[in-house]
N, CA and C of each residue as an Amber inpcrd file, in Angstrom:
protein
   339
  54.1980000  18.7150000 -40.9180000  52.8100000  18.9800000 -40.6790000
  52.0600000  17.6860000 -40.3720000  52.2800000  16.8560000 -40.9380000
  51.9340000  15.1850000 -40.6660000  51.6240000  14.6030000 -39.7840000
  53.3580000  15.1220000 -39.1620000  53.4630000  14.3020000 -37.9950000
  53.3260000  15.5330000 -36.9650000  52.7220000  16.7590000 -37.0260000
  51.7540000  16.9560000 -35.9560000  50.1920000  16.8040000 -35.6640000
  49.9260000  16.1160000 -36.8150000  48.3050000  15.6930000 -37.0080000
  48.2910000  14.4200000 -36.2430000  49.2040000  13.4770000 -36.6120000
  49.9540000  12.2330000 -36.1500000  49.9390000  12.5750000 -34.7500000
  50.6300000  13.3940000 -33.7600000  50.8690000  13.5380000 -32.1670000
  49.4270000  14.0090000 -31.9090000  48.9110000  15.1060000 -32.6620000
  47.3100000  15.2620000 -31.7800000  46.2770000  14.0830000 -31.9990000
  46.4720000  13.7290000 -32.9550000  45.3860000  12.6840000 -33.4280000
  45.9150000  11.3690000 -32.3750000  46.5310000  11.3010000 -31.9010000
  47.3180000   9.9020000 -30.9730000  46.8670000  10.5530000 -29.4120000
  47.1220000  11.9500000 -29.1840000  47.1490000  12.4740000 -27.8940000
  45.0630000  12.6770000 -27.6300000  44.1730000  12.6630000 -29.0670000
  42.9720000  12.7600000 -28.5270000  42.3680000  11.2300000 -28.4530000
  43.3710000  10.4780000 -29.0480000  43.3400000   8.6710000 -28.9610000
  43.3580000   8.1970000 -27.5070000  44.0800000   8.9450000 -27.1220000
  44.8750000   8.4940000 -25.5890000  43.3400000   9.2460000 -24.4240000
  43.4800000  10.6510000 -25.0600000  42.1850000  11.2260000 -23.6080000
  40.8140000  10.5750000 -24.2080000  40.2430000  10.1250000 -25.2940000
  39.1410000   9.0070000 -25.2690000  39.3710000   7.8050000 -24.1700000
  40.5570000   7.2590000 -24.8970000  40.5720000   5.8760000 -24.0470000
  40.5340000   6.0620000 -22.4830000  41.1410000   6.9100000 -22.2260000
  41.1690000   7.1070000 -20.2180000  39.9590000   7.4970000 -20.0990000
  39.1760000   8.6700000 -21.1730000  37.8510000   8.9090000 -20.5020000
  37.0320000   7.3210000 -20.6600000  37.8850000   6.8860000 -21.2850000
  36.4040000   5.6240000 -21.2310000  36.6910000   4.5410000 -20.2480000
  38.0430000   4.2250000 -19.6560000  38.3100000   3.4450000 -18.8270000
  37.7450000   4.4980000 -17.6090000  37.9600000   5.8700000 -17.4480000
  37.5440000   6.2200000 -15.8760000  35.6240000   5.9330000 -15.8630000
  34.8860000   5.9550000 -16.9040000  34.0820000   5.9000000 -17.1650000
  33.3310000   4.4510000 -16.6010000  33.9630000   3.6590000 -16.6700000
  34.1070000   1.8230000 -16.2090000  34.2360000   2.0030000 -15.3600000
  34.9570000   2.7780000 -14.2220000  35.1820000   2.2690000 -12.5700000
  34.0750000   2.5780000 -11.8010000  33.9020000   1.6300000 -11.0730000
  32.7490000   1.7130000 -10.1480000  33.2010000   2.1160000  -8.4590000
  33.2620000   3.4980000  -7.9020000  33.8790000   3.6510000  -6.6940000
  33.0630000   3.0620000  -5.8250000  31.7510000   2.2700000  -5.5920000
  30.6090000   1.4720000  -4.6360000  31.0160000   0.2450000  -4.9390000
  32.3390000  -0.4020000  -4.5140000  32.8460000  -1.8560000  -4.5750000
  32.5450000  -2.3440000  -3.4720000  31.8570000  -3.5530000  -3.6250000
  31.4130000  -4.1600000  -2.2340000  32.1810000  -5.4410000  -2.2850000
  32.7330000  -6.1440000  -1.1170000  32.8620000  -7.5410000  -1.3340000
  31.9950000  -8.2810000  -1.0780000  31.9440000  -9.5240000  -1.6180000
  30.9970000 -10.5010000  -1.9660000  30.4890000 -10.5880000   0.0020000
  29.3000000 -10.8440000   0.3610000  29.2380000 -12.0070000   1.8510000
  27.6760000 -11.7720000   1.7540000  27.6410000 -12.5090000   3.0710000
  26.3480000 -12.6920000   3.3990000  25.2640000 -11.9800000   4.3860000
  26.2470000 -10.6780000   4.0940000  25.1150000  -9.7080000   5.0670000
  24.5040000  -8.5520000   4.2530000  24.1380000  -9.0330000   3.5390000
  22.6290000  -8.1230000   2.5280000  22.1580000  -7.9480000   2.9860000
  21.6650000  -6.6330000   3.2860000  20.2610000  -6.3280000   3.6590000
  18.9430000  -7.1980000   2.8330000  18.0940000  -7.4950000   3.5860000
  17.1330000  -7.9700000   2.6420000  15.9780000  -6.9590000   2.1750000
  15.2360000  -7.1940000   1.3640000  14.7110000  -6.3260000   0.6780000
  13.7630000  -5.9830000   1.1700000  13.1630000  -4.9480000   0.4730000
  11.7070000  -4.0250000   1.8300000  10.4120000  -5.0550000   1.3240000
   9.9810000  -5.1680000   2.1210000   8.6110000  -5.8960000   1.8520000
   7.3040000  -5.3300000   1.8400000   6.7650000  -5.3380000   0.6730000
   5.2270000  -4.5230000   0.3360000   4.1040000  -5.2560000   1.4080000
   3.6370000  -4.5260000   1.9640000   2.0540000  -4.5770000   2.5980000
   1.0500000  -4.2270000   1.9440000  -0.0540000  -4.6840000   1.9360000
  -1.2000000  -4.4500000   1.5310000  -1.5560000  -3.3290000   1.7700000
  -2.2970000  -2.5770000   1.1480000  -2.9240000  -1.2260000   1.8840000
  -4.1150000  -1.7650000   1.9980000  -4.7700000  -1.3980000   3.2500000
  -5.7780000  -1.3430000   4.5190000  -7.0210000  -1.0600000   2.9810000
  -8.0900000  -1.6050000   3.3520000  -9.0620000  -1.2090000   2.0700000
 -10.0300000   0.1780000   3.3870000 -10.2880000   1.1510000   2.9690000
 -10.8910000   2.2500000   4.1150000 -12.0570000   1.8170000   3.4850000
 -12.9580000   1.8240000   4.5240000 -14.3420000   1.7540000   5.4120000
 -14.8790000   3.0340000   5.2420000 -16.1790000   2.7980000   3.7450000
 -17.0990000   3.7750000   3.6600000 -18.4060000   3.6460000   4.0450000
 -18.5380000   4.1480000   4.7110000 -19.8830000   3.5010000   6.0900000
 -20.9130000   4.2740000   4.6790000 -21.1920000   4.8380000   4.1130000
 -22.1720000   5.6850000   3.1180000 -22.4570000   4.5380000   2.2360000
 -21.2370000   3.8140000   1.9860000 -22.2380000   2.4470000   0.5210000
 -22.5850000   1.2980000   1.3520000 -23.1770000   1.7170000   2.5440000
 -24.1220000   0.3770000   3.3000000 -25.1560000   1.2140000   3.5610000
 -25.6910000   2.6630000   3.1810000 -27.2990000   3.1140000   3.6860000
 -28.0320000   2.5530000   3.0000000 -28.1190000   1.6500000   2.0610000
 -28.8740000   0.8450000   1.3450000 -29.9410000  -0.0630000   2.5190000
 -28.8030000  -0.6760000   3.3940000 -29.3340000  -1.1290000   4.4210000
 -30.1860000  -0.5220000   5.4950000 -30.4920000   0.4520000   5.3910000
 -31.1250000   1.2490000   6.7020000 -32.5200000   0.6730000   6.9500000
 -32.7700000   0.6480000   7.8450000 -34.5690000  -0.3260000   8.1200000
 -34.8870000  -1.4090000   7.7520000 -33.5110000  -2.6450000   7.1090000
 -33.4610000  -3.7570000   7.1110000 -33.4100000  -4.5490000   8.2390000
 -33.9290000  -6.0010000   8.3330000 -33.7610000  -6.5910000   9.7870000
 -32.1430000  -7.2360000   9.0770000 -30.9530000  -6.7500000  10.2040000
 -29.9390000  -7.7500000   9.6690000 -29.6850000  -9.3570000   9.7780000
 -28.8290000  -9.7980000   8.8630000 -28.8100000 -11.3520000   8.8400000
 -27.3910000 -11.4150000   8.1950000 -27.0160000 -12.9660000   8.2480000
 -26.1140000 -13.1670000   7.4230000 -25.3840000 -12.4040000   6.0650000
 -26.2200000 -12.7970000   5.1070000 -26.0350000 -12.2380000   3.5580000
 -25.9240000 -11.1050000   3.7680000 -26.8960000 -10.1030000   4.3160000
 -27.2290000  -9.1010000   4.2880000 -25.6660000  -8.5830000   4.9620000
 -25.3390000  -8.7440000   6.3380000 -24.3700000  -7.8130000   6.5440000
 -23.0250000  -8.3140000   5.8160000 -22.8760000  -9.5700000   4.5680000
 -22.3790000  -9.4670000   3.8060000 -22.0570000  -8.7040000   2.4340000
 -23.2810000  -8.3630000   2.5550000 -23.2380000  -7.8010000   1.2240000
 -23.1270000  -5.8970000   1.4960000 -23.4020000  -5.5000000   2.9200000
 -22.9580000  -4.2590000   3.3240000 -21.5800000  -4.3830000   3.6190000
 -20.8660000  -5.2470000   4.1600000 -19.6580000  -5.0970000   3.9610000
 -18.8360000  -4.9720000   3.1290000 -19.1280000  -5.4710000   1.6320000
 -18.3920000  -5.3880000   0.8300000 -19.1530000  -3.8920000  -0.0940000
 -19.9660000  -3.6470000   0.2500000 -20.5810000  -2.2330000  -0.5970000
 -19.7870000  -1.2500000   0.1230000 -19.3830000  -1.6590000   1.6630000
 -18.7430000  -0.5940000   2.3060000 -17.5090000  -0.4850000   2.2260000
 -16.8440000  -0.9890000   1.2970000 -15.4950000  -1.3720000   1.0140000
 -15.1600000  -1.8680000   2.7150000 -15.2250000  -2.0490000   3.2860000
 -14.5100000  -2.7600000   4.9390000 -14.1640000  -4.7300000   4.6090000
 -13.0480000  -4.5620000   6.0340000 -12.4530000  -5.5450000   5.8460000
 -13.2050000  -6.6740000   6.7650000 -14.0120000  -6.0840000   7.7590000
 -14.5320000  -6.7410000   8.2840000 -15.9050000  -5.8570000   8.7900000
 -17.0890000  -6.4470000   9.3880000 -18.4650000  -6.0250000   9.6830000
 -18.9590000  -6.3050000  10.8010000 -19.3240000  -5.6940000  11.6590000
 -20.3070000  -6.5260000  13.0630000 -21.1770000  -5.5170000  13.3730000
 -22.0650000  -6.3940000  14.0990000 -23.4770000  -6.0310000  14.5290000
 -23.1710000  -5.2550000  15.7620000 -23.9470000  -3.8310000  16.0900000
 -23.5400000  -3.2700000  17.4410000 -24.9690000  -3.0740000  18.0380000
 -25.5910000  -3.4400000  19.0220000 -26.4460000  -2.6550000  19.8980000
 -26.6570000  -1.7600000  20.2100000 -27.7700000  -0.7360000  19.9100000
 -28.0240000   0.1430000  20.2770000 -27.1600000   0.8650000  22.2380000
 -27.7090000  -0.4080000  22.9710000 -27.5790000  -0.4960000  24.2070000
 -25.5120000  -0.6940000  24.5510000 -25.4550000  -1.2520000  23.9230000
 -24.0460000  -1.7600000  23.6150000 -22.5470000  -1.1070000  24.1550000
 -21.9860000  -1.0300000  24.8110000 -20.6810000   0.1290000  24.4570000
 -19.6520000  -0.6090000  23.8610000 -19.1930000   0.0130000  22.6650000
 -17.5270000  -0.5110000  22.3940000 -16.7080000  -0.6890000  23.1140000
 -16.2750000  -2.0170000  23.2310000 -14.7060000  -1.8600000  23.6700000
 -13.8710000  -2.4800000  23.0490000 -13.8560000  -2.5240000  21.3540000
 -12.7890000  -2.8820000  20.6400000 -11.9400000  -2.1810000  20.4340000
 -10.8160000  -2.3260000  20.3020000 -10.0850000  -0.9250000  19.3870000
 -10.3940000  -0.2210000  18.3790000 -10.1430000   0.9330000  18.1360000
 -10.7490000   2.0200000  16.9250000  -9.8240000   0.8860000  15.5970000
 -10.3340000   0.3070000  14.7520000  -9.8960000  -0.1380000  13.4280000
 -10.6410000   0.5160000  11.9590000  -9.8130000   1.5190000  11.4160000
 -10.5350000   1.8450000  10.2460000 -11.1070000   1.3470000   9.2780000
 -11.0120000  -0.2140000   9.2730000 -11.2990000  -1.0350000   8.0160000
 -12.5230000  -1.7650000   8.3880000 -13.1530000  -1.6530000   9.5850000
 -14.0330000  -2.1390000  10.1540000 -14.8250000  -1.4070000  10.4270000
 -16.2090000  -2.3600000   9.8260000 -17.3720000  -1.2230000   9.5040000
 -18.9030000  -2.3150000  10.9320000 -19.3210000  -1.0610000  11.4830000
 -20.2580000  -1.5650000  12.7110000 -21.4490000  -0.8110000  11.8910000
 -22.3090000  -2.2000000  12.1220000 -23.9320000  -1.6420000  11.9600000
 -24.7080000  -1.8340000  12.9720000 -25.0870000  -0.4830000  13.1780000
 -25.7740000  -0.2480000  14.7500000 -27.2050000  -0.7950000  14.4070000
 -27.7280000  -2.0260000  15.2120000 -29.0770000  -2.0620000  15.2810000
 -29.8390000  -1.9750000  16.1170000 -31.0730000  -1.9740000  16.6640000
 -31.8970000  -2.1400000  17.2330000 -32.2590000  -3.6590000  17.9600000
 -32.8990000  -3.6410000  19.0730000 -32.8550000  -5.0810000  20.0650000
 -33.8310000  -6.0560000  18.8610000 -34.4060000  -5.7170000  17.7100000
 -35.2900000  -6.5100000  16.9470000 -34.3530000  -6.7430000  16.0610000
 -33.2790000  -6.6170000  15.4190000 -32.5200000  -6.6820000  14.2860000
 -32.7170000  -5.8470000  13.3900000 -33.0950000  -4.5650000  13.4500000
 -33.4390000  -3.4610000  12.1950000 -32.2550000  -2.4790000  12.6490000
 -31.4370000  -2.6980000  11.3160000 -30.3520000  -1.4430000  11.1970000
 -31.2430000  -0.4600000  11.1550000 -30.0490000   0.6600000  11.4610000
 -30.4590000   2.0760000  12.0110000 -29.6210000   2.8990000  11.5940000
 -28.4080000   2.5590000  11.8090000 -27.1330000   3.4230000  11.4070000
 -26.2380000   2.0620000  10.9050000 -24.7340000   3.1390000  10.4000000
 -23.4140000   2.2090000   9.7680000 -22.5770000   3.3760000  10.3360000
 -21.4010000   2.7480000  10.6780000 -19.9600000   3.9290000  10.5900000
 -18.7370000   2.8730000  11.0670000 -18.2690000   3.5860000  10.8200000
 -16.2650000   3.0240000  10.5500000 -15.9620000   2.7260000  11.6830000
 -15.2800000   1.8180000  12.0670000 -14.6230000   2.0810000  13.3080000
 -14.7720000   0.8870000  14.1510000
């Protein structure tokens, strides 16, 4: 009786140990060199252009400070002055916020773009 406690107790010795060595192998073996991919590189996300937290400005004459301080109320990455008279021909940029004024310098409008 012993020595069949002895053969199972040796035979569940034996299927531990293999489960634990198959357990260790790694089938994604790479050899060592020098063609890694390199790693993904994070970008900034774009800050979006809320033309609504510059109506503060409306019927102001613009200036310096001033379309500083609408730019950053407007969350935008950048700000310029547009003429009434004016036509765009920049590219559409969402992070860029235009304050439409008048030929005297009195904003009128704000929007994205």
């Amino acid at each position: 009786m012993e020595s069949k406690f002895r053969s199972l107790r040796l035979l569940l010795l034996s299927l531990c140990a293999f489960a634990c060595a198959a357990c260790q192998f790694r089938g994604d073996v790479r050899p060592l060199s020098a063609d890694i991919a390199a790693p993904p590189r994070f970008y900034e996300a774009m800050p979006a252009c809320r033309a609504a937290g510059a109506r503060f400005a409306l019927g102001k004459v613009v200036n310096g400070p001033l379309l500083e301080e609408i730019r950053q109320r407007a969350d935008a990455r950048t700000a310029r002055t547009v003429l009434r008279s004016d036509a765009s021909v920049l590219p559409f940029d969402e992070s860029r916020l235009n304050v439409d004024v008048e030929k005297n310098g009195r904003i009128f409008g704000t929007r994205c773009g």
